[in-house]
N, C-alpha and C positions, 0 to 999 in steps of 0.2 A: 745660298742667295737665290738660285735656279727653285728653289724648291720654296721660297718665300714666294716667289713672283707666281708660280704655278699655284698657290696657297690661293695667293689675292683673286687672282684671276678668277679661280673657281668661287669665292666667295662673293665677288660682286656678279657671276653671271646667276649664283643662289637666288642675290637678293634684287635681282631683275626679275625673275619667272615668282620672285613669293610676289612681289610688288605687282604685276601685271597680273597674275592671279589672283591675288586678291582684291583688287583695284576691280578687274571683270566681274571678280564672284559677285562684290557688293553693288556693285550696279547693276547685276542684273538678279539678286535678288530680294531689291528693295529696290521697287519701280519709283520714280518721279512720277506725284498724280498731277497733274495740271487743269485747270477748269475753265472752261469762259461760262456765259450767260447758261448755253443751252447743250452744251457740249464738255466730256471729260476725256481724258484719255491718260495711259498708264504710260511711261517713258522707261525704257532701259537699257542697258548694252546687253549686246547678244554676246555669250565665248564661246561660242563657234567661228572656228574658219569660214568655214563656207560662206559666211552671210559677212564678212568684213565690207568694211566700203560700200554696205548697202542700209537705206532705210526701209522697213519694212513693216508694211500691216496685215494681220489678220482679223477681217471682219466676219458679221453673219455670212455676209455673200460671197465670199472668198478669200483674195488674196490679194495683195500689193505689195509693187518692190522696187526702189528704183536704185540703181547699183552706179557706183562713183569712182575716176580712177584717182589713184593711188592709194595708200594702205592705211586705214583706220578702224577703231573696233563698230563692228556690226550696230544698228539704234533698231530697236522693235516697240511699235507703237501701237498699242490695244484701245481704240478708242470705241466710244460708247456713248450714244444720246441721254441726258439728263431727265428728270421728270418732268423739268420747268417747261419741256417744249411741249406734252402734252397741256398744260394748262394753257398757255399762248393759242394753240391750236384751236383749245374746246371756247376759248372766247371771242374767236373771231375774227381776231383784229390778227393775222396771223399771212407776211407779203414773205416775198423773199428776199428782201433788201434787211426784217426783223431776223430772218433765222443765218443772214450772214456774218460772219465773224471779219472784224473791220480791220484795218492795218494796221492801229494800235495794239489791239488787243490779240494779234496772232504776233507781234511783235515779242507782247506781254511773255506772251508763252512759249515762245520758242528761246525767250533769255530765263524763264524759270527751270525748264527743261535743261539747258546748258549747265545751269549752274549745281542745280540740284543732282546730275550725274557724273559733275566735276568733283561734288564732295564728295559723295558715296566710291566713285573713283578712286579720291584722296585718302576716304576713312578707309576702306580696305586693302588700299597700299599699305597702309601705317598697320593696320594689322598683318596681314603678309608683314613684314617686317617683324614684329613685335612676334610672329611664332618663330621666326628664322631664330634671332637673338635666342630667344626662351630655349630654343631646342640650343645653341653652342652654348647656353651657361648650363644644359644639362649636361652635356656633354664634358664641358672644361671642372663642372662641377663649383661652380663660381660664378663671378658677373663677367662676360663680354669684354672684350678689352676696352678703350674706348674708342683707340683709332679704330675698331670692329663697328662699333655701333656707327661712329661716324661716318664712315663709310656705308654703310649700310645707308645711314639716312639721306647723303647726297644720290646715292643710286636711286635711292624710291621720288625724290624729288623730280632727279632726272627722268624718270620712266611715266613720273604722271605730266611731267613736263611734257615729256616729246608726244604722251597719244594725245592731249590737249592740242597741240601746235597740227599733230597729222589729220583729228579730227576737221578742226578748222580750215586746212589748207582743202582737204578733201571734200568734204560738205557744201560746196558752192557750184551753185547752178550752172557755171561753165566746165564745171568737168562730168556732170552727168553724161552717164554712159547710154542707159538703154533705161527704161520703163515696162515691166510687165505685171500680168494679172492673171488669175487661176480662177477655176471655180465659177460660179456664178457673175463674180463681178466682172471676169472676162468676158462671161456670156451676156452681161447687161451692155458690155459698151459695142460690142460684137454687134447684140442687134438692138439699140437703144434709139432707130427709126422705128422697131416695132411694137417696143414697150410704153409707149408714151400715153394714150388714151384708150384704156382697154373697154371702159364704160362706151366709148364710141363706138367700139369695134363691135361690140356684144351688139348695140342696137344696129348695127350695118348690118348683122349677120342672122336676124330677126326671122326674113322674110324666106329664107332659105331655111329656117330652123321651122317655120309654120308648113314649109312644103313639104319636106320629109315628115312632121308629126300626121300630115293630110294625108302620106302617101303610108305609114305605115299603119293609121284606123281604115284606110281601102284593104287592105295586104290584111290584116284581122279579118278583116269581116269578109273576105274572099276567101283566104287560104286556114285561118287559124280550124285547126281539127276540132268537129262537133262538139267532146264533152270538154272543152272550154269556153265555161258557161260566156255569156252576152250580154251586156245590160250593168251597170254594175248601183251599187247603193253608197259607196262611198270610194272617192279616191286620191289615194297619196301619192305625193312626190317624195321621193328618196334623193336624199343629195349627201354630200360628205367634202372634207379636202378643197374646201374654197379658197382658202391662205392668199385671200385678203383681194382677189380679183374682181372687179366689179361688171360681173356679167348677169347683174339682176334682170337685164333687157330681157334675156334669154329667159332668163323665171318665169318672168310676168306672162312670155308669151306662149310656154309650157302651161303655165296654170289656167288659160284662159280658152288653148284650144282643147285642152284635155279635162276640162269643168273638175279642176282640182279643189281636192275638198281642206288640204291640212297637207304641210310642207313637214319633212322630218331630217333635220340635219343632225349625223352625227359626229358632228367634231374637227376642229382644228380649220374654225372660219376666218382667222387671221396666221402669224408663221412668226413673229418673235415675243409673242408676249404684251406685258403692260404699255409697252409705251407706243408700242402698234395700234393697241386698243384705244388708245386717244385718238392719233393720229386718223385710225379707219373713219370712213365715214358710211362703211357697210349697214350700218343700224339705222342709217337713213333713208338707205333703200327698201331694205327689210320691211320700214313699216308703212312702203307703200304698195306690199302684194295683195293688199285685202283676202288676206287667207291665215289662220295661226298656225303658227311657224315656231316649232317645239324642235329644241335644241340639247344637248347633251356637248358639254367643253370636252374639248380633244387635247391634247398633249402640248401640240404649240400654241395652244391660246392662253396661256399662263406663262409667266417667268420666272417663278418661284412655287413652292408649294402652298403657300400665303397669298398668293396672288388670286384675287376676285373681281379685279379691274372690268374684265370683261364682262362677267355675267353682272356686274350692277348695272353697265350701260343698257345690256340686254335686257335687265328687267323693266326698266325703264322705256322700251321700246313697242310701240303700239302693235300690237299682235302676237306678239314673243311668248313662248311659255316656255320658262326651264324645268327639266325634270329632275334637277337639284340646284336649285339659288343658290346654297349655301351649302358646304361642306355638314355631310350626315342630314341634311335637312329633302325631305323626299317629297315628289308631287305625282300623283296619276292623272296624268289629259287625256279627258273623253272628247271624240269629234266624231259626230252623226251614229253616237255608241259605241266607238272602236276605239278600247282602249291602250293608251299607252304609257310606259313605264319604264323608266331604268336611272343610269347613275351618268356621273364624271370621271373620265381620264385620272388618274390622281397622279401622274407624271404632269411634266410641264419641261418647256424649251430649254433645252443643255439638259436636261435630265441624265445623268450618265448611265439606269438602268435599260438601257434600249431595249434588251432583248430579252428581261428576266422578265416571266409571266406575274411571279409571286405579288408587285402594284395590283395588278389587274384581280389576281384571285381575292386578295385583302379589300378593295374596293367592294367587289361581288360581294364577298361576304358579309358585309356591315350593310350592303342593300340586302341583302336575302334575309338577314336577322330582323331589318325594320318593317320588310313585308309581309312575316309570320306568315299566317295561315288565309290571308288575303285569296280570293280566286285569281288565277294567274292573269296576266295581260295580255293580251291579242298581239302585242308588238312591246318585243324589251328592245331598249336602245342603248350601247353604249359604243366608245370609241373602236377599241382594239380590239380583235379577234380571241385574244385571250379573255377579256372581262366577261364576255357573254356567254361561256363555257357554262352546259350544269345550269344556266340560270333557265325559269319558268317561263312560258309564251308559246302562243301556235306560232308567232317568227319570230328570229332573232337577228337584232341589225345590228350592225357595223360599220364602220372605214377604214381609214389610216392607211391603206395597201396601196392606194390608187389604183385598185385594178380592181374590176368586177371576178367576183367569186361565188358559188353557190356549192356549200356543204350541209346535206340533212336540210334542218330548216332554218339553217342562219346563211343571212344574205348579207353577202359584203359589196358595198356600195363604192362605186369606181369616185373619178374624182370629179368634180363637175366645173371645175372652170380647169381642166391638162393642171393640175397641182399649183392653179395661181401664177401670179405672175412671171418671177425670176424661175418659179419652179418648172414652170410650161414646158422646158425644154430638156429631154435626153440625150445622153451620147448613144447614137446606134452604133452596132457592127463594126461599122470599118469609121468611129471616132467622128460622125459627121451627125451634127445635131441634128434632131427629130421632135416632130411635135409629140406628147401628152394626150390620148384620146379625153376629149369630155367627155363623160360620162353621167348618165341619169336613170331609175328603175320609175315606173309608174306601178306602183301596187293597186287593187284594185276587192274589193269586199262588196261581198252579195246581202240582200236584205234579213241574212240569218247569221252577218256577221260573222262570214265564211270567208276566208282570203281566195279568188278571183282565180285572178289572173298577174302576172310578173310582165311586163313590158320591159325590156333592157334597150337602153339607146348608147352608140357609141358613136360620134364624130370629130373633128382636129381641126387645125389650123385658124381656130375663129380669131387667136393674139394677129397672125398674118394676114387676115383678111380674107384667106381661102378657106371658107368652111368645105368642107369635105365630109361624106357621108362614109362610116367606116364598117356599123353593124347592127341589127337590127335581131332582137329574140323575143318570141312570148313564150312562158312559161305556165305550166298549169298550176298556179299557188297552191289551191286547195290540196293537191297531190303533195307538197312537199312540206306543208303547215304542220305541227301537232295538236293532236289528239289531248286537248284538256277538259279538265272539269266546267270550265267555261264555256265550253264549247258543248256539252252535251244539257245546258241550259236552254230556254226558252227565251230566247233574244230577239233584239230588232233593231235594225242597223239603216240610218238613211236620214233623210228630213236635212241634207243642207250639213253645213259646218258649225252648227250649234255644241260649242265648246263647253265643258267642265270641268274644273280644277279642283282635286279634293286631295289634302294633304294623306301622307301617310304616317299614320301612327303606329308607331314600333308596339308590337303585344307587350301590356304591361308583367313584369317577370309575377309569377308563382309564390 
């Protein structure tokens, strides 16, 4: 009789851990999608300990969690902006009363949510059960008995009963505990007096960005060493790493006290992709630098590998020249003779190759194949320090690093608004956030179409208010340029920013 009761016993605490396992497994992997207008997000139970009694999200910008007492399974919620809200946006008619979600309709969804994890719950209870049985009819070599199965099915009742009741009981706004945040999204509410009009801040910080460029053409023309020639015939601006910050103030008044001739950004001018690229309204700025403004996409300006969201707004945009519109489709821009050339990123945001070269060298080499036997270009441009390896040019640019770097004669371009917005900000040393130097190069080309001179600018805190001047370099370009075929041509380099666009055609095969 002892040895019935100890039977039972272990059989119904079996068919409480199949039931609670599998009740977890299937809700958490088979999320509840739920939708409103402009907004989706993925719903499910977490089986982990740790995260019981808490709801939790992971977004782009970090983390959220807000933890509840008493003991219920874990809910993790992936949520994600819809396409519709770009469309809203690009039409105009776009308040924040349209992109709020109303009391109905979060009503809507937090009972579709409920319900839809009570089944998946339910269905994987029933399964946890239904392996239990299968395994004692393998075992008995037969069916179950039925007082077996029957009990079994009160147990799984029971179990999705009580986390249904503990959910409920726990889930309500008077027992939350604490609220915390990780990552970026910590760092947005942290300083979210300073993130609010960055466009503002850039034009406050205008007038100190004209004194330092005043005080470092004195500091050339005093101190720069003799055979760094004077005068120049054509000159760029190098930018990179905008991720989506609107400090075109700061452009305008670069390009205006340095009689800039052609803007060269390489890549990642916004940070999630498609539905940023609607949202941005950087291509409005853009086409009011009165300078062409040749671009190359960087890794997070895409959301997918399909994704072309961006460069059609680009192309569409008054002074822009891409140096590939389209996937394999090639462009070489001339500005006052100096020509440039190169490809796109072929990664894109969540890309999970972060660190494998092999995108980059595959990209290079479908540009290298379309550029055959072409004379090289004055300036190849792509995103990542790998893609420009081996390829042709007296320079060779880049970004992505946020930090100024000079190898041989590829120039990697720092970031120029501190990594953008949420990005502006580092952990230093001892875990105490740090600004992001802006960063800018002025390239500079002599009337034989000779690379100059390298000006590097480094200063901070323009998101705070406090620009701060951090570093100042000139470089002898010419000294670090190579030696091409191009270059030992009969050239002539100047006359203004008079731009030309000529496709490239791949050498027809043999």
């Amino acid at each position: 009789m002892r040895w019935l009761r100890v039977r039972d016993a272990g059989l119904a605490a079996l068919f409480t851990v199949a039931a609670l396992g599998g009740g977890l497994t299937g809700a958490a992997l088979w999320p509840v999608t739920v939708e409103t207008t402009y907004y989706a997000a993925d719903v499910s139970l977490s089986p982990h300990w740790s995260q019981r009694s808490s709801i939790g999200s992971d977004t782009v910008v970090g983390s959220a969690s807000a933890h509840f007492s008493g003991l219920a399974p874990g809910i993790r919620v992936e949520p994600r902006v819809k396409e519709e809200i770009t469309e809203l946006v690009e039409s105009g008619d776009v308040t924040r009363a349209s992109l709020a979600v109303g009391d109905e309709e979060r009503a809507r969804v937090i009972r579709e949510a409920a319900t839809g994890l009570a089944l998946r719950m339910a269905g994987g209870s029933v399964a946890g059960l239904g392996l239990v049985l299968l395994g004692i009819g393998l075992y008995r070599r037969g069916l179950p008995t039925k007082k077996t199965a029957a009990g079994g099915v009160v147990v799984t009742l029971l179990v999705v009963g009580a986390a249904g009741a503990s959910a409920r009981h726990s889930y309500h706004p008077d027992r939350l505990e604490t609220l915390s945040s990780t990552g970026l999204l910590e760092l947005a509410v942290a300083n979210r007096n300073l993130l609010g009009d960055i466009s503002t801040r850039a034009d406050q910080a205008t007038p100190y960005l004209r004194n330092l460029l005043a005080l470092s053409t004195a500091l050339q023309q005093e101190y720069a060493p003799e055979q760094i020639p004077s005068g120049s015939a054509v000159s760029v601006l190098l930018v990179s790493d905008i991720h989506s910050a609107d400090e075109y103030a700061l452009m305008s008044t670069i390009i205006a006290e340095q009689d800039i001739d052609v803007v060269i950004d390489s890549g990642d001018l916004i940070t999630w992709g498609r539905v940023e690229a609607g949202l941005s309204r950087l291509h409005d700025t853009i086409a009011t630098l009165g300078v062409p403004y040749v671009f190359v996409r960087g890794n997070h300006d895409a959301g997918s590998p399909e994704d072309t969201h961006l460069l059609r707004r680009l192309a569409d945009t008054k002074g822009v020249r891409l140096l590939e519109p389209t996937p394999g489709d090639y462009r070489e821009v001339t500005v006052g003779g100096v020509r440039i050339a190169g490809f796109n990123d072929p990664r894109y945001f969540r890309d999970p190759d972060k660190d494998d070269p092999d995108k980059q060298h595959e990209a290079r080499d479908r540009w290298l194949a379309a550029w055959g036997d072409r004379p090289p270009p004055d300036l190849t441009v792509s995103h990542e320090p790998a893609a420009v390896e081996g390829v042709p040019g007296q320079l060779r640019i880049n970004g992505h690093k946020h930090v100024p770097g000079l190898e041989g004669n590829r120039i990697q371009v720092g970031t120029f608004t501190g990594a953008g917005t949420l990005r502006h900000f580092v952990a230093g040393a001892d875990g105490e956030l740090v600004d992001q130097p802006n960063s800018f190069d002025v390239l500079t080309f002599g009337t034989d179409c000779r690379p100059q001179t390298l000006t590097r600018y480094q200063f901070r805190s323009v998101i705070s208010g406090q620009p701060t001047y951090d570093s100042l370099s000139i470089v002898n370009a010419e000294r670090i340029a190579e030696e091409t075929d191009a270059t030992t041509q009969e050239r002539s380099c100047g006359g203004g920013g008079d731009v030309q666009v000529e496709t490239v055609t791949p050498p027809s095969p043999e």
